[in-house]
C-alpha positions as CSV (number, residue, x, y, z in Angstrom):
1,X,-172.3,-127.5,60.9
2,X,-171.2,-129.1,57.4
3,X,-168.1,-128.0,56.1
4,X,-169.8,-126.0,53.3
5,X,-172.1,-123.8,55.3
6,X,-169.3,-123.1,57.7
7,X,-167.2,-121.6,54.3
8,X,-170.6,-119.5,53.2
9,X,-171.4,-118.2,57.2
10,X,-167.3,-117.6,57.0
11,X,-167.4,-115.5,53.7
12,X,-170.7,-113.7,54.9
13,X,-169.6,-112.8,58.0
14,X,-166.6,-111.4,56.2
15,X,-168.7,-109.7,53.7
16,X,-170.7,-107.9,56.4
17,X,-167.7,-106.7,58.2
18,X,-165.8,-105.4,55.0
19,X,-169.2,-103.0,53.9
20,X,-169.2,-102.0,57.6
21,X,-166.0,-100.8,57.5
22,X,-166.0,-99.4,53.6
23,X,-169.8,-97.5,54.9
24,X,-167.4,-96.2,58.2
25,X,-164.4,-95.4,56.0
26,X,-166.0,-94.2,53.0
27,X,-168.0,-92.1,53.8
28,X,-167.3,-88.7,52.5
29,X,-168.8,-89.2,49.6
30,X,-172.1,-89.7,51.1
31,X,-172.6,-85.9,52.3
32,X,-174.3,-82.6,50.5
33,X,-172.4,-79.2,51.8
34,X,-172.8,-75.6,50.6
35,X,-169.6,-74.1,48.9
36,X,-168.8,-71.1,50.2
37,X,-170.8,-68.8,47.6
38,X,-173.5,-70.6,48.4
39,X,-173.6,-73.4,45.2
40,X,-174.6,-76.8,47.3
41,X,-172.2,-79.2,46.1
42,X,-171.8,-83.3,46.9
43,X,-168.8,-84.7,48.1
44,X,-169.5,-87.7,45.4
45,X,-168.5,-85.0,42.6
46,X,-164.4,-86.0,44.0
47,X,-165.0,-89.4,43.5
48,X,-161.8,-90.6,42.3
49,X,-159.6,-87.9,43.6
50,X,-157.2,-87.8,46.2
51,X,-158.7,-85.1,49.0
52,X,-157.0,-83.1,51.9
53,X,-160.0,-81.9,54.2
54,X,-159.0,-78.8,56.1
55,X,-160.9,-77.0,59.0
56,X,-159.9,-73.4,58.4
57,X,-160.1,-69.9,60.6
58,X,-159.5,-66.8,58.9
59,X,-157.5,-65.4,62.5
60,X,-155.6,-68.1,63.8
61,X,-151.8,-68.5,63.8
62,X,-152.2,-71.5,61.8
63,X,-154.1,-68.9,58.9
64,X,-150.6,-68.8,57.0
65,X,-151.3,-72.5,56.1
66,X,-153.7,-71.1,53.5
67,X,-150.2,-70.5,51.5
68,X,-149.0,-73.9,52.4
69,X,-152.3,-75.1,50.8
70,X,-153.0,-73.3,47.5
71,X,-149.2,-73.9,47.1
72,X,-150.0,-78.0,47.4
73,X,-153.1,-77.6,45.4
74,X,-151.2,-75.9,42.4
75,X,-147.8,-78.3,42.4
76,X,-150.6,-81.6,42.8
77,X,-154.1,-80.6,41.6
78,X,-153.4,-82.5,38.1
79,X,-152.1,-85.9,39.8
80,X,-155.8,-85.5,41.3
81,X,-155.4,-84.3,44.7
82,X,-158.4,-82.0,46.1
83,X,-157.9,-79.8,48.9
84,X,-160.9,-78.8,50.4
85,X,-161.3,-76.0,53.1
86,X,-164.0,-75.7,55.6
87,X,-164.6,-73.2,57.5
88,X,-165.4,-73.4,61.4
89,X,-166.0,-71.0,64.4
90,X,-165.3,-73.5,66.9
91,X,-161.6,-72.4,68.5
92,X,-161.6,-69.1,70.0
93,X,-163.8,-67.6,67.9
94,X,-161.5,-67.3,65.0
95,X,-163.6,-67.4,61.8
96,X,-166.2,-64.4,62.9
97,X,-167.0,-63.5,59.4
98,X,-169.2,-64.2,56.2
99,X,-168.7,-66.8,53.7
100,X,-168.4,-63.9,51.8
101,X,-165.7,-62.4,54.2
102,X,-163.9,-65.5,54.4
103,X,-164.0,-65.6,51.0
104,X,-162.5,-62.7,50.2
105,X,-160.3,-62.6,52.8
106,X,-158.6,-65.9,52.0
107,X,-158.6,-64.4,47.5
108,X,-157.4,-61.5,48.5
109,X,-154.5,-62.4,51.2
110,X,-153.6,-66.2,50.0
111,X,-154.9,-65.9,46.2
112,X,-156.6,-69.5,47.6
113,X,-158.2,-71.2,44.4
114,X,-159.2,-74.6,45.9
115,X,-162.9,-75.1,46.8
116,X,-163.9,-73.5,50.1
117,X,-167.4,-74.2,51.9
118,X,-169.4,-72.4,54.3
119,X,-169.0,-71.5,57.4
120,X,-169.9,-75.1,59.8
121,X,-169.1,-76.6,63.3
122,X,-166.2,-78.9,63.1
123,X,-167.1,-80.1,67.3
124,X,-169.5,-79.9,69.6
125,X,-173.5,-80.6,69.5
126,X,-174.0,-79.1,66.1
127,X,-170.7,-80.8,65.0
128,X,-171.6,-81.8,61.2
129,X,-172.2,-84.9,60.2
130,X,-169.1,-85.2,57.8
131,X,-166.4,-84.1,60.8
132,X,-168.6,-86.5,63.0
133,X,-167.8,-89.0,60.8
134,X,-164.0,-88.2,60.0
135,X,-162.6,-87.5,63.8
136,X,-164.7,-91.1,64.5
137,X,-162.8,-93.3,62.1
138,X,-160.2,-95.5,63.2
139,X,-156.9,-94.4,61.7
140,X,-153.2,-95.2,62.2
141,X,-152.4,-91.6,63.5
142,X,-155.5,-90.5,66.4
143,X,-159.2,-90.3,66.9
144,X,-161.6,-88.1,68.5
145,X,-161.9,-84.8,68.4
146,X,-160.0,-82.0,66.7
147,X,-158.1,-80.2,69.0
148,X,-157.5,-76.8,66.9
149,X,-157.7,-75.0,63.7
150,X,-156.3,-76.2,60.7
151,X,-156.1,-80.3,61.3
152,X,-155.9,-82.6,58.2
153,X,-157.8,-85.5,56.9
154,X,-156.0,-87.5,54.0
155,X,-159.0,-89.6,52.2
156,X,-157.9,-92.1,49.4
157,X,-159.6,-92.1,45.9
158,X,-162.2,-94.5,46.9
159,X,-163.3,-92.0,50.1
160,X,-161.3,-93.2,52.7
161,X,-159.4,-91.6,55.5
162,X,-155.9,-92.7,55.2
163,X,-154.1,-90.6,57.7
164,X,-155.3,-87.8,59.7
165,X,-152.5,-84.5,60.7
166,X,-152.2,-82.3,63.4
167,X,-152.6,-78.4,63.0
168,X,-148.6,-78.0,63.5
169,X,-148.0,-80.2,60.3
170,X,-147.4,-78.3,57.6
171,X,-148.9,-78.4,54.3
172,X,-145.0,-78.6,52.8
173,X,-144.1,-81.1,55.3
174,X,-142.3,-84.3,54.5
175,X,-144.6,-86.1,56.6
176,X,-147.6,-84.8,54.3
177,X,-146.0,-84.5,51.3
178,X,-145.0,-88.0,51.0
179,X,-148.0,-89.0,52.4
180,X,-150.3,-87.5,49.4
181,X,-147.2,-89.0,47.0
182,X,-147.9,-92.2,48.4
183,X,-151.5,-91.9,47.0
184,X,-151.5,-90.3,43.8
């Protein structure tokens, strides 16, 4: 092969791999979801923000976290960090209500002001397509499934997951908080 065409097969094959990684890793922009009152919303309307994906259960010992969160959406909401809570009946069968329980539930006992969406499955066969996506996506902290209520996904301003939290981190911890500093 010429020296030439073995530069342009070089910077193609290089092309290919970087939109195959950007369409693995940025991804989250690409999905439609309900919000929790029902209002169908796209992910692409946080382009540009920071976001904080949470799986959420009204009755878990991880529910305090709610506090943790609408604490961290007040203090960074401005620098452009989105938390965004999702509902899931997957562990224990901990979020048995309504979105319009839930709702009220999280108002009324966490004043929780950041966007919530409707109930979904965060695992399993009717996993959706968004969680599929996000507990599939090589990171530098694990992969695979989540484990538990309340799990974090850090995704940059261009839609990518950054880092990816266990349910025992909390919102206020140093390892988070310097995390979202590190991106905003």
């Amino acid at each position: 092969m010429e020296p030439g065409m073995k530069t342009i097969t070089v910077i193609v094959t290089l092309l290919f791999l970087m939109l195959s990684k950007s369409e693995q890793t940025g991804g989250v922009y690409q999905y439609e979801l309900n919000l929790i009152n029902g209002e169908k919303i796209s992910l692409s309307e946080f382009e540009g923000d920071v976001l904080l994906i949470v799986n959420t259960a009204s009755e878990c010992g991880y529910t305090r976290q709610y506090s943790g969160l609408q604490k961290l959406y007040e203090q960074y909401s401005d620098k452009g960090l989105k938390i965004l809570g999702f509902p899931a009946n997957n562990f224990g069968g901990q979020e048995p209500g309504t979105d319009e329980e839930i709702a009220q539930f999280c108002e009324m006992n966490f004043g929780v002001k950041f966007p919530l969406f409707s109930r979904i499955s965060v695992r399993g066969d009717d996993q959706h397509p968004l969680f599929t996506m996000l507990t599939n996506v090589e990171n530098p902290d694990f992969t695979g499934d989540i484990s538990w209520n309340f799990e974090k996904f850090l995704i940059d301003r261009n839609g990518n997951l950054v880092r990816r939290f266990k349910s025992n981190v909390e919102p206020d911890s140093e390892e988070l908080l310097s995390a979202v500093d590190a991106l905003l």
